[in-house]
PAMIZA-582376 format. One record per residue (C-alpha): x, y, z; residue number from 0. Coordinates in Angstrom, 1 decimal. Layout:
BEGIN
<node><X>X</X><Y>Y</Y><Z>Z</Z><nudren>NUM</nudren></node>
...
REM end
This chain:
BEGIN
<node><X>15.1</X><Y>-21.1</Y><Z>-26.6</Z><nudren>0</nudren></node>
<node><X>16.3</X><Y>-24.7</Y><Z>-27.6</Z><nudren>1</nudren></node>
<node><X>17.3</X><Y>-25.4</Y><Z>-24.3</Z><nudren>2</nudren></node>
<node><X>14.1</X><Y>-24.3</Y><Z>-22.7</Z><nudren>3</nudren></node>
<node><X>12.1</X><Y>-26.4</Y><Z>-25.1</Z><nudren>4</nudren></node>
<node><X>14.1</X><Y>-29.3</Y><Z>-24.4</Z><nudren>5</nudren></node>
<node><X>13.8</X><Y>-29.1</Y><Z>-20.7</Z><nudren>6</nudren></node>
<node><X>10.2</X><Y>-28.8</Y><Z>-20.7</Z><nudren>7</nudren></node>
<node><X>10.3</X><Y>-31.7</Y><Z>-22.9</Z><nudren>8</nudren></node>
<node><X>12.2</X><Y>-33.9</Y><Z>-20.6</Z><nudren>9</nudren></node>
<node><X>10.3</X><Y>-32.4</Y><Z>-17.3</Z><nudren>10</nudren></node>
<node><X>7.2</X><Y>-33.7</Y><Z>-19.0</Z><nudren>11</nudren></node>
<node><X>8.8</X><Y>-37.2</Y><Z>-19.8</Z><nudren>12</nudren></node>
<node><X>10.9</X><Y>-37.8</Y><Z>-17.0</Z><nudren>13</nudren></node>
<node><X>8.9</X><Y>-35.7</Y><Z>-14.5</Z><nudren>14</nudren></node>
<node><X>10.4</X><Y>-33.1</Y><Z>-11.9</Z><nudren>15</nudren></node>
<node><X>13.6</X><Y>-32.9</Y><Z>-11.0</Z><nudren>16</nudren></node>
<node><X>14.6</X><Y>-32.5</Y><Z>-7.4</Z><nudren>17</nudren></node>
<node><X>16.1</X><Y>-29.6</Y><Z>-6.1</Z><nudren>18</nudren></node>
<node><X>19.1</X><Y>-31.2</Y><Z>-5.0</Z><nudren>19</nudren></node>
<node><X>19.2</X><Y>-33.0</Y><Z>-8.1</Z><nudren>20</nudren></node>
<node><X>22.0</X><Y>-32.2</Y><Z>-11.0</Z><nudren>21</nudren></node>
<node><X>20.6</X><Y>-31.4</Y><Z>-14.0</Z><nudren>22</nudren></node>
<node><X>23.0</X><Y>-31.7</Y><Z>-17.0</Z><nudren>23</nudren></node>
<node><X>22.9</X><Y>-30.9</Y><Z>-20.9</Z><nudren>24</nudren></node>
<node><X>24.7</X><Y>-31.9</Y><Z>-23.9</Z><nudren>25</nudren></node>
<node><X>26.8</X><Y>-29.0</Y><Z>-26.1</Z><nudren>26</nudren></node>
<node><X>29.6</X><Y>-29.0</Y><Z>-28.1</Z><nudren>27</nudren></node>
<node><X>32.1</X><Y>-26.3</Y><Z>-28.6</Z><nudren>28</nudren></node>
<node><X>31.8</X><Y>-24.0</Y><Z>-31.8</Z><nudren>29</nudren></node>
<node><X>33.4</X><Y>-21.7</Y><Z>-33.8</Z><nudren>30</nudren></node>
<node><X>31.4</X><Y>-18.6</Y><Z>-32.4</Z><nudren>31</nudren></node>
<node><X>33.0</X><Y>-20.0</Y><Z>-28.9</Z><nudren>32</nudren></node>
<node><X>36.8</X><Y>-20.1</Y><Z>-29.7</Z><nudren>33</nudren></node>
<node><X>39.2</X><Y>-17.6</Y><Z>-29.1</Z><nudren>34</nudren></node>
<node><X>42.7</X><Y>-17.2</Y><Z>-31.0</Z><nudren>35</nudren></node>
<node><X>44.2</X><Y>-19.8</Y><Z>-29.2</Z><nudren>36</nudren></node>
<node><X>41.8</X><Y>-22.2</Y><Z>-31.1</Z><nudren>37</nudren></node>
<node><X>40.4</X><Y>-23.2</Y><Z>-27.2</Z><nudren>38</nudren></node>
<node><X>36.9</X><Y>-21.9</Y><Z>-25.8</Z><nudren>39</nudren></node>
<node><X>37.6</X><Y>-18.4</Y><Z>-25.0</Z><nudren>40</nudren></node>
<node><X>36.7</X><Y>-18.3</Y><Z>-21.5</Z><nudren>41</nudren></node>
<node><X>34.0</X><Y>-15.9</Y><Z>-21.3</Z><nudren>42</nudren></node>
<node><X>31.6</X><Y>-18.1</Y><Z>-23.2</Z><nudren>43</nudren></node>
<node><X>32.0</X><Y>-20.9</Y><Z>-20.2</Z><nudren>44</nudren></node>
<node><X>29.7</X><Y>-18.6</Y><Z>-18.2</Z><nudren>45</nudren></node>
<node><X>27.4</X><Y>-18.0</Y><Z>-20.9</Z><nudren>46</nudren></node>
<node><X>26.9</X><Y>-21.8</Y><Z>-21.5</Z><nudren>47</nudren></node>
<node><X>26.4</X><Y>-22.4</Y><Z>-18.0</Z><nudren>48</nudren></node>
<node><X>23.5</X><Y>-19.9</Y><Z>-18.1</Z><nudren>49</nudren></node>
<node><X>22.1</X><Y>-22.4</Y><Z>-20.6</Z><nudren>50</nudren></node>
<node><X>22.7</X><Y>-24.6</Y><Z>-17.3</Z><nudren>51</nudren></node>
<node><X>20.6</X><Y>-22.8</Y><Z>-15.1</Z><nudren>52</nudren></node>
<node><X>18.0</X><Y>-22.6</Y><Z>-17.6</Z><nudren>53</nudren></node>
<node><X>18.0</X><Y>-26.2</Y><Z>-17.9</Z><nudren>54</nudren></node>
<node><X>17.8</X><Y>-26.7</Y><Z>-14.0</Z><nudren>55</nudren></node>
<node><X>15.1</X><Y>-24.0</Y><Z>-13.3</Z><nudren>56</nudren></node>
<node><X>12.6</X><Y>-25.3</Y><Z>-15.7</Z><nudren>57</nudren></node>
<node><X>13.3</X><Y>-29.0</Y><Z>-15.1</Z><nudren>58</nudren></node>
<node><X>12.9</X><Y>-28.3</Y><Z>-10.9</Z><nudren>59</nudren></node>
<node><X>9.5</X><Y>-26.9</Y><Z>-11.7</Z><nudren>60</nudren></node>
<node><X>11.2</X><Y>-22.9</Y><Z>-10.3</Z><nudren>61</nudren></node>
<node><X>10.5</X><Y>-21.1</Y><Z>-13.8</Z><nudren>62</nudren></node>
<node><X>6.9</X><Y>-22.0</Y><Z>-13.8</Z><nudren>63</nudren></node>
<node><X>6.5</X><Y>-20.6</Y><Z>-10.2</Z><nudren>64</nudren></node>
<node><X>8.6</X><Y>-17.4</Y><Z>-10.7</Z><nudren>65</nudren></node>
<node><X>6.7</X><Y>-16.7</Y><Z>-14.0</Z><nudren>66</nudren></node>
<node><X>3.7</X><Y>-17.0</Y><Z>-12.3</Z><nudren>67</nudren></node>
<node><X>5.0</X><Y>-14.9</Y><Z>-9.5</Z><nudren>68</nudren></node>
<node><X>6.2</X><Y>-12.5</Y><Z>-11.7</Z><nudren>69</nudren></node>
<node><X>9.8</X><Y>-13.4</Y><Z>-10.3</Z><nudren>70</nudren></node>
<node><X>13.0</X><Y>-13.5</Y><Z>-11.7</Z><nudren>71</nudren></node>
<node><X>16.8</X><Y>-14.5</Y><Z>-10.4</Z><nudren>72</nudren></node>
<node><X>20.0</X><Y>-12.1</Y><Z>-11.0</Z><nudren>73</nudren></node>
<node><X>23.4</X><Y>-13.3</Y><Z>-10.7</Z><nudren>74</nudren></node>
<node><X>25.1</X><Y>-11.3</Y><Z>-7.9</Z><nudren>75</nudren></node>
<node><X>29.0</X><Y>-12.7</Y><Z>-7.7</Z><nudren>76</nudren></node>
<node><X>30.1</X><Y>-15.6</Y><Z>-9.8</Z><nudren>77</nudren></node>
<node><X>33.8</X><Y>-16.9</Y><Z>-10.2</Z><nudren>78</nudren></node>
<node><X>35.2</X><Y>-20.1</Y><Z>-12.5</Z><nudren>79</nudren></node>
<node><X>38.5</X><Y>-21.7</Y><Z>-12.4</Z><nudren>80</nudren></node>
<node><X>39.7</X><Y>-23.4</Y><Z>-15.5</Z><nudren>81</nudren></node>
<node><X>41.6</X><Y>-26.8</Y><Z>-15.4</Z><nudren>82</nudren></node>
<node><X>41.9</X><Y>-28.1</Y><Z>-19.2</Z><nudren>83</nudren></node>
<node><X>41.1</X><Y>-25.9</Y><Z>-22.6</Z><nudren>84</nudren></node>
<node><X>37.9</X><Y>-26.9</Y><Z>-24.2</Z><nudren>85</nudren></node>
<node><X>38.5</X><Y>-27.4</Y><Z>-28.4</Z><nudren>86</nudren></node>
<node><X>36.6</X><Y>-27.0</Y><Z>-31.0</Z><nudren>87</nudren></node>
<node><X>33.8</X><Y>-29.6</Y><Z>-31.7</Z><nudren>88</nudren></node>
<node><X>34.3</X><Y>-31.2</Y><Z>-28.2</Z><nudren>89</nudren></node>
<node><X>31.5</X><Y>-32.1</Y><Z>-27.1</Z><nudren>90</nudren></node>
<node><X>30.8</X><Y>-31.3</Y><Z>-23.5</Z><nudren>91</nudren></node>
<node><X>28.3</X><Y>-32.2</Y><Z>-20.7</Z><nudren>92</nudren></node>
<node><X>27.4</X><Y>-28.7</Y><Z>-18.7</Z><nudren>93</nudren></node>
<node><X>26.0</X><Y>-30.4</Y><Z>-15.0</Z><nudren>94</nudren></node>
<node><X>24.1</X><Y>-27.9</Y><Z>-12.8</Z><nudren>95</nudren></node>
<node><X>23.2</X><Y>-27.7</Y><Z>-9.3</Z><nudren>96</nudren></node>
<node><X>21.6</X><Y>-26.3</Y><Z>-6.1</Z><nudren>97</nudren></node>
<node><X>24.5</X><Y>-25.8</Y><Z>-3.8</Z><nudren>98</nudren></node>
<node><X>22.3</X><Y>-24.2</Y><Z>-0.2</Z><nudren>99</nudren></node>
<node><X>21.0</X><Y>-20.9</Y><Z>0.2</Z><nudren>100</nudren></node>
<node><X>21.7</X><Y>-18.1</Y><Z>3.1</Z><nudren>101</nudren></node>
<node><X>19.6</X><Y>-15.0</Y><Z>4.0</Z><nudren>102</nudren></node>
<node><X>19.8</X><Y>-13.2</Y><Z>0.7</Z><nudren>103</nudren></node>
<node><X>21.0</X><Y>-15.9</Y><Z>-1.7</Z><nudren>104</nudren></node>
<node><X>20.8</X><Y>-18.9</Y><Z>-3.8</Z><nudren>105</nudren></node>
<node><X>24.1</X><Y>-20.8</Y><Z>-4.5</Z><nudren>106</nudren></node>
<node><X>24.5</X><Y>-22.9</Y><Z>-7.6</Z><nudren>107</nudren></node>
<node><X>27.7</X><Y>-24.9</Y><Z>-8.8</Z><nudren>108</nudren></node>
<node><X>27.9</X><Y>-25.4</Y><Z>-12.6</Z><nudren>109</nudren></node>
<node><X>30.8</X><Y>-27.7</Y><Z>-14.7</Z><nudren>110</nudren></node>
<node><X>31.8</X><Y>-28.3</Y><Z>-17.7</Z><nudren>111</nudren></node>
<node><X>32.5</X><Y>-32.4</Y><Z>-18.1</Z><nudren>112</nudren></node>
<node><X>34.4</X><Y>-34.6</Y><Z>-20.6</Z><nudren>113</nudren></node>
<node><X>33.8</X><Y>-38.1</Y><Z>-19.8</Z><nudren>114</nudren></node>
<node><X>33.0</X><Y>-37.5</Y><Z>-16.2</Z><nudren>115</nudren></node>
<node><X>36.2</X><Y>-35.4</Y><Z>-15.9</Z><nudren>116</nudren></node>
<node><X>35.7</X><Y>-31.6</Y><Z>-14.3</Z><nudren>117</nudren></node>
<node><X>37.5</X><Y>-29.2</Y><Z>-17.2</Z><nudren>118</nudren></node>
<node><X>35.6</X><Y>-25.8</Y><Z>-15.8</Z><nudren>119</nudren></node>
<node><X>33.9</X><Y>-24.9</Y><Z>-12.8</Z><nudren>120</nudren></node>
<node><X>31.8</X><Y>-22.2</Y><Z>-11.9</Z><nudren>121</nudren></node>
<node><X>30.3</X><Y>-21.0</Y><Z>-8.2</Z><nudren>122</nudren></node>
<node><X>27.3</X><Y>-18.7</Y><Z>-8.7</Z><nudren>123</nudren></node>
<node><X>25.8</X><Y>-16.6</Y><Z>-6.5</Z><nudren>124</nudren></node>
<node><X>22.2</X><Y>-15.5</Y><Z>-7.5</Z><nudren>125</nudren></node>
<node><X>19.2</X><Y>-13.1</Y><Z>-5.7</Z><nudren>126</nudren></node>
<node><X>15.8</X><Y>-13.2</Y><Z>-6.6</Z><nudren>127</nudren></node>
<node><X>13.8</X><Y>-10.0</Y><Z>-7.0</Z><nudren>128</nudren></node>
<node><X>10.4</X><Y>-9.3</Y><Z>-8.0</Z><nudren>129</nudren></node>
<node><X>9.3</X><Y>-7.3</Y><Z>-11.0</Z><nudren>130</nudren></node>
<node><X>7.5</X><Y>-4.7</Y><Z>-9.3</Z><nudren>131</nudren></node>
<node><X>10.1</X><Y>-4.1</Y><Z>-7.1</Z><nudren>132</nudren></node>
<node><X>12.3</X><Y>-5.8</Y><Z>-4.3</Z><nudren>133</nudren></node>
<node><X>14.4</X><Y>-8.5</Y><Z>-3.0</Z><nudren>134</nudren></node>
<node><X>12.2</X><Y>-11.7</Y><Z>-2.8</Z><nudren>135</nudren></node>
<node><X>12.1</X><Y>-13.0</Y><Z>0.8</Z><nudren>136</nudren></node>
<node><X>13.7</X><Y>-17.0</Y><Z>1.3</Z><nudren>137</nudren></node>
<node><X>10.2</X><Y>-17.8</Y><Z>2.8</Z><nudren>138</nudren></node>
<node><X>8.1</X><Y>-16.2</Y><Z>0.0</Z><nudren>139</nudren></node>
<node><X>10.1</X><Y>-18.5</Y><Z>-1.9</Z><nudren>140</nudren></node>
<node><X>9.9</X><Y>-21.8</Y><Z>-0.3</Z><nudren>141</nudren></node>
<node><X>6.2</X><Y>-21.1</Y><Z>0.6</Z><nudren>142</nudren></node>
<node><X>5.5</X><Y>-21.3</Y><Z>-3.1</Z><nudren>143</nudren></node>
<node><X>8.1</X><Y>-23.8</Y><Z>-4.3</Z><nudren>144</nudren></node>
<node><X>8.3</X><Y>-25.8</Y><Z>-1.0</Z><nudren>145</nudren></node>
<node><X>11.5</X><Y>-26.1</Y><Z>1.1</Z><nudren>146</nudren></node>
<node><X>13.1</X><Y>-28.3</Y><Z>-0.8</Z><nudren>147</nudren></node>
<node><X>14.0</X><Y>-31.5</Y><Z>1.0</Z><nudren>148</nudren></node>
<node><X>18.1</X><Y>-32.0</Y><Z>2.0</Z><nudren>149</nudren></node>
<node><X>19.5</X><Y>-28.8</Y><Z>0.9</Z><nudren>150</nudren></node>
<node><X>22.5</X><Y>-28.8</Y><Z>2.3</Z><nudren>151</nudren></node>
<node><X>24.0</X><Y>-25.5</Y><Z>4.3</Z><nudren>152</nudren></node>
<node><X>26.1</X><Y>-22.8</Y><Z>2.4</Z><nudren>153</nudren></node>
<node><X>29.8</X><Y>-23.9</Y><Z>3.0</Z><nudren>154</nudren></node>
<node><X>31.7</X><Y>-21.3</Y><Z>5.5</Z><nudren>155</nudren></node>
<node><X>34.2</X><Y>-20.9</Y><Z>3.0</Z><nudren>156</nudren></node>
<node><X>31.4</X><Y>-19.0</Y><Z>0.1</Z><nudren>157</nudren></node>
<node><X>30.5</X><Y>-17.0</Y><Z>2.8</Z><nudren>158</nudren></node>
<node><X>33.7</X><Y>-15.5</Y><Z>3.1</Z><nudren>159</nudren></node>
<node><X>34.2</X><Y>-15.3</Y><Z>-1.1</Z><nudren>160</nudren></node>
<node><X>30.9</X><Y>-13.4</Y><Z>-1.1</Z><nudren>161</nudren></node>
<node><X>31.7</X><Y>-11.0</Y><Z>1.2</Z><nudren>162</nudren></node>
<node><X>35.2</X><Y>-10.4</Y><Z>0.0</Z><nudren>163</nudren></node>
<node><X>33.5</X><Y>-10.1</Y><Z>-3.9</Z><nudren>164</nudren></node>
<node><X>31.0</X><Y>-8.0</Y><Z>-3.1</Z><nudren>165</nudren></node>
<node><X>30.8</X><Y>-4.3</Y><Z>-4.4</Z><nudren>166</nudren></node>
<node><X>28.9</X><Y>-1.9</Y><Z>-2.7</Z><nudren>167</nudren></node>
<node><X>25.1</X><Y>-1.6</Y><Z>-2.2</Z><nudren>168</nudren></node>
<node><X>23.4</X><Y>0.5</Y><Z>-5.6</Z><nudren>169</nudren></node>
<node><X>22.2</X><Y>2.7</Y><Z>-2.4</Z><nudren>170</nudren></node>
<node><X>25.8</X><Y>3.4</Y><Z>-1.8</Z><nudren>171</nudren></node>
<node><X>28.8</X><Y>5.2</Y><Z>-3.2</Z><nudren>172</nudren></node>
<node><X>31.4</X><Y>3.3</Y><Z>-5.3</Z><nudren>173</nudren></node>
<node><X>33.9</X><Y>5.7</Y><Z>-6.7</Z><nudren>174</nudren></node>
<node><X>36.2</X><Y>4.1</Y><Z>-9.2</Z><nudren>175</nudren></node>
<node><X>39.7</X><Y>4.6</Y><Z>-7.4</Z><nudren>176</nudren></node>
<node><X>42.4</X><Y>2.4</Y><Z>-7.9</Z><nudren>177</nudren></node>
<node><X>45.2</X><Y>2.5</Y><Z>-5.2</Z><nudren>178</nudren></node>
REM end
């Protein structure tokens, strides 16, 4: 809630952010967020990037319109690589942005940075559905939002690591068979 109240904050002093733009928060690693090797226990990196997204949907104006819309976003695949340990009280920028879109997705990028230096990275890819039911259409989207202005296309490369990722449709089978 912290974050959220912060972002609205700065969206009403600094204005909207662009779409395109990186949005990026201040944090610092805790106790509830190291593991036994006294680093940040990698499973928290994806829930302080969530804090991220937060952060970017208010401060682009999207929460307001998918509240309104009664909308909401679910992450579908993610993956982070890890390049140097976060420690405890290191304090850490968490940046945030709109990577593209294809026919059934939203891509976001999200890093953790000390002193402009990349320690994590995550690549998330996210649907939007609507509460009363369904996959929310790209142009039901960007007719209320507006198509936002240089979004860049969906690298070939996340294309193939969201097909290989993928699991099977909740329609379909997916027995639990290893080997």
């Amino acid at each position: 809630m912290l974050v959220m109240r912060r972002a609205r904050r700065r969206l009403r002093r600094e204005g909207r952010l662009a779409a395109t733009a990186v949005s990026r928060i201040r944090v610092t690693t805790l106790p509830t967020d190291i593991d036994v090797l006294r680093h940040m226990n990698n499973g928290r990196y994806l829930s302080l990037f969530d804090l991220g997204r937060w952060d970017l949907l208010v401060r682009t104006g999207m929460m307001d319109v998918m509240k309104s819309n009664d909308w909401y976003a679910v992450v579908s695949s993610e993956t982070v690589t890890f390049r140097k340990s976060l420690q405890l009280w290191q304090r850490f920028d968490i940046e945030s942005c709109l990577l593209g879109h294809d026919d059934k997705a939203i891509y976001l990028e999200h890093r953790a940075v000390v002193d402009g230096e990349i320690y994590a990275r995550a690549i998330i890819r996210s649907r939007m559905l609507k509460r009363r039911g369904g996959t929310l259409s790209h142009e039901e989207l960007f007719g209320a939002i507006g198509r936002p202005e240089g979004l860049p296309e969906v690298e070939p490369w996340m294309h193939d690591w969201a097909d290989a990722s993928s699991l099977p449709s909740t329609r379909a089978e997916a027995p639990s068979i290893w080997r």
